[in-house]
LOPA-681991 format. One record per residue (C-alpha): residue in three letters; x, y, z. Coordinates in steps of 0.001 Angstrom, whole numbers, padded with zeros to 6 digits, always signed. Last residue first. Layout:
LOPA-681991
AlaXYZ
...
This chain:
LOPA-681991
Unk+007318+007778+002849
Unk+007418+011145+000656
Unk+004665+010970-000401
Unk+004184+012961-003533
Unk+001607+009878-005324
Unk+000920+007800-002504
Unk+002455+004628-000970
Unk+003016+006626+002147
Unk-000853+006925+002639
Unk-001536+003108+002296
Unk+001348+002742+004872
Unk-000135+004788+007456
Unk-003451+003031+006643
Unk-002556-000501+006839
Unk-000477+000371+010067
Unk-003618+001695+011730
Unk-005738-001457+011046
Unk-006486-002085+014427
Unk-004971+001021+015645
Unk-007381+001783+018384
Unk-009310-001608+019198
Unk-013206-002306+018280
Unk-013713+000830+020207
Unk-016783+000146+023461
Unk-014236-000460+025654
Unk-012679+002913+025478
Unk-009839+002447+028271
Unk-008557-000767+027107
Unk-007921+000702+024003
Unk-004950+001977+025154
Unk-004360+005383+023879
Unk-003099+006115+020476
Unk+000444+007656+019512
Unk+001368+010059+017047
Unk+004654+010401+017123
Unk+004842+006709+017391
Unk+002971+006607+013603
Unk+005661+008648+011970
Unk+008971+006281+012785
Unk+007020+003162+011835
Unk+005430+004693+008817
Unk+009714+005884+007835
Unk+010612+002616+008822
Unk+008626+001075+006209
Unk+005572-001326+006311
Unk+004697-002978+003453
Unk+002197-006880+003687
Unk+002536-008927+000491
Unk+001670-009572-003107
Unk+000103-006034-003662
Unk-003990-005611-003018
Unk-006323-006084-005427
Unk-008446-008512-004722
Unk-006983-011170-007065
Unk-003575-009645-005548
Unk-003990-010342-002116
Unk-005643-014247-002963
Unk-002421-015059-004846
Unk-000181-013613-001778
Unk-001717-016208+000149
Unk-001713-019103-002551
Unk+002210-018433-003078
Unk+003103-018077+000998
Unk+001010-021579+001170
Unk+003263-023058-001426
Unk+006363-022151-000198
Unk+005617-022903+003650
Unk+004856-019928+005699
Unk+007327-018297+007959
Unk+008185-015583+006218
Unk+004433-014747+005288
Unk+004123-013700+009231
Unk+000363-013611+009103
Unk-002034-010639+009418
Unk-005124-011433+007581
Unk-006370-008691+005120
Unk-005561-011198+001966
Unk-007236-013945+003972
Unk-010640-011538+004218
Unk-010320-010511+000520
Unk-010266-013980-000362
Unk-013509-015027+001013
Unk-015215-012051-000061
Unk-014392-013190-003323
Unk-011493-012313-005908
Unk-009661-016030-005924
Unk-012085-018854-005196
Unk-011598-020298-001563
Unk-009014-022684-000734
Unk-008284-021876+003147
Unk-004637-021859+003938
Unk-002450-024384+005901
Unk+000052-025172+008195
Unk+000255-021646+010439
Unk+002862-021839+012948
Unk+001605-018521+014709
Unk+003235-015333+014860
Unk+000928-013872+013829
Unk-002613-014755+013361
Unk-004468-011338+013448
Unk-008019-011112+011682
Unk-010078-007740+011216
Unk-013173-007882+009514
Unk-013527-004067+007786
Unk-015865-005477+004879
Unk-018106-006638+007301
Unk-018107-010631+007211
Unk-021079-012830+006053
Unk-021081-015743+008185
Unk-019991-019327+007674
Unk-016576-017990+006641
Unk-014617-017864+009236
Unk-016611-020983+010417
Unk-013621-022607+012360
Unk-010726-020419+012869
Unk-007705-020612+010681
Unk-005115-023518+011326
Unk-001527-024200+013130
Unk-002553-022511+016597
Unk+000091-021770+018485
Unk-001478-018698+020384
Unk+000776-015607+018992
Unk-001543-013119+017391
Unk-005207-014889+018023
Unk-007167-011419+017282
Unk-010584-011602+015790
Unk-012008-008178+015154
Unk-015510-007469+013605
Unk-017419-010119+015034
Unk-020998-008931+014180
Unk-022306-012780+012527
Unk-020776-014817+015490
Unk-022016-018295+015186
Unk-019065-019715+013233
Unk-016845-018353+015106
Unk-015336-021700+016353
Unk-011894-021611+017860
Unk-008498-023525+017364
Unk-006831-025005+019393
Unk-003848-025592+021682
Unk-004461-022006+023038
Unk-001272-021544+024269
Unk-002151-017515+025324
Unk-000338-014545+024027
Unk-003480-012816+022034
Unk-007101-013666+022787
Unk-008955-011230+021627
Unk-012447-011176+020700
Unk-014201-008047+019336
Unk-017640-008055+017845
Unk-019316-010697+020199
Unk-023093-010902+019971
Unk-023019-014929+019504
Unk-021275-015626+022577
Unk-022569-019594+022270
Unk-019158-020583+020776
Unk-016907-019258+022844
Unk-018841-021705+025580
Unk-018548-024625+023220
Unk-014760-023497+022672
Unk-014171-024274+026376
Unk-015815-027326+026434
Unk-013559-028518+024247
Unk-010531-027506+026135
Unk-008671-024260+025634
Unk-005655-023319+027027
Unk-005432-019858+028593
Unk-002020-018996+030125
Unk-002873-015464+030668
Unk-001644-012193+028148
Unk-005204-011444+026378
Unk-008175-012118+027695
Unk-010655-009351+025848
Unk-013826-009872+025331
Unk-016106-007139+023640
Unk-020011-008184+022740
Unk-021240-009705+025992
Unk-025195-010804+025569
Unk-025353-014205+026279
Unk-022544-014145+029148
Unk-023048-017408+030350
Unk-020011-018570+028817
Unk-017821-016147+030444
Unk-018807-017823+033655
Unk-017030-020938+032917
Unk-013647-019111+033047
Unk-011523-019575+029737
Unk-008728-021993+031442
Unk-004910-021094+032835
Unk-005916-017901+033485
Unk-002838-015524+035445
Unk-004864-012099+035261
Unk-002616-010666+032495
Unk-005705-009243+030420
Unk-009168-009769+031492
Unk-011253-007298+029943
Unk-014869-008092+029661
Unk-017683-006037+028126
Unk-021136-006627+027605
Unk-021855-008468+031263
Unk-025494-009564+031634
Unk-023681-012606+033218
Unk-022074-011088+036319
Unk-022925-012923+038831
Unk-020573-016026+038298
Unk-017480-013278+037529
Unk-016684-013917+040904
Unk-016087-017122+039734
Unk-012402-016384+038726
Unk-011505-015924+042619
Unk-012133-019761+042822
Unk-010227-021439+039537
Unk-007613-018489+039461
Unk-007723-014521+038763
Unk-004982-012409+039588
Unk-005716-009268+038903
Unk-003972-007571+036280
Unk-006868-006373+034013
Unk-009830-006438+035911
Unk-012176-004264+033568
């Protein structure tokens, strides 16, 4: 973990030596490019650089692209400028790109079979476009998870997305009330930064405050 230390182009390679690495977090450390060393990291299954300056370059996504072990990648609060290939990463579990500017979904999303928990964030992202997959698939259900601000989608791309939710069974869009809000932060989590080895505390924890509000008797 060196969160908060400021990393650029020479202190980054400290991480040269380090390439048996599993788990990386490298939030608010001032990167302005993925370090080079990340991509030797065959075996690393947690990266986490969110909150740096990170924009990627092509060579950057080939390194992403040979961590092929990776279950958690986030990347949140960084221009990207483009999109990433995950193609090669049959564990990934959570994929979180929440406010990187990217217009599209990540390249082979759906190359590999996904576990049935996949977690995707793209919000608050421009998004342009939406996958055409058939309607009830695994392909679908993973969309209909995806977190997306639906207010900002174009008219028919808000229609196909809440399409896919409900041919999986899930309602038309996203509910979270002020009464989940109000519960869940008396009942806070601990930064996940701490257990490395968690896929991310509250990754889906609004999902299932509001599932259990929506019951029968609840009274949220």
């Amino acid at each position: 973990n060196v969160d908060n230390a400021h990393l650029n182009s020479e202190s980054s390679r400290l991480l040269d030596d380090f390439h048996h690495v599993r788990q990386l977090s490298a939030r608010n450390c001032g990167l302005t490019r993925l370090p080079e060393a990340i991509g030797k990291m065959h075996g690393i299954d947690y990266l986490r650089l969110d909150d740096n300056k990170i924009v990627l370059m092509p060579e950057d996504i080939g390194h992403l692209r040979k961590l092929t072990r990776l279950e958690t990648l986030r990347l949140d609060d960084n221009p990207l400028c483009a999109r990433i290939d995950v193609g090669n990463m049959p564990n990934l579990k959570v994929l979180s790109l929440n406010n990187t500017g990217i217009t599209n979904w990540p390249d082979g999303l759906f190359k590999q079979r996904r576990p049935r928990g996949f977690f995707l964030d793209m919000q608050q992202n421009p998004i342009t476009e939406i996958p055409t997959v058939t309607s009830g698939s695994d392909e679908a259900f993973i969309i209909a998870r995806s977190r997306i601000f639906i207010n900002q989608l174009a008219d028919p791309i808000r229609i196909a997305y809440e399409q896919y939710r409900t041919s999986v069974g899930l309602s038309a869009n996203h509910y979270y009330s002020e009464k989940v809000m109000k519960e869940m932060s008396l009942w806070p989590t601990p930064d996940d930064n701490i257990l490395l080895d968690n896929d991310g505390n509250g990754t889906y924890r609004r999902e299932a405050w509001t599932d259990l509000a929506r019951q029968l008797n609840s009274r949220g």
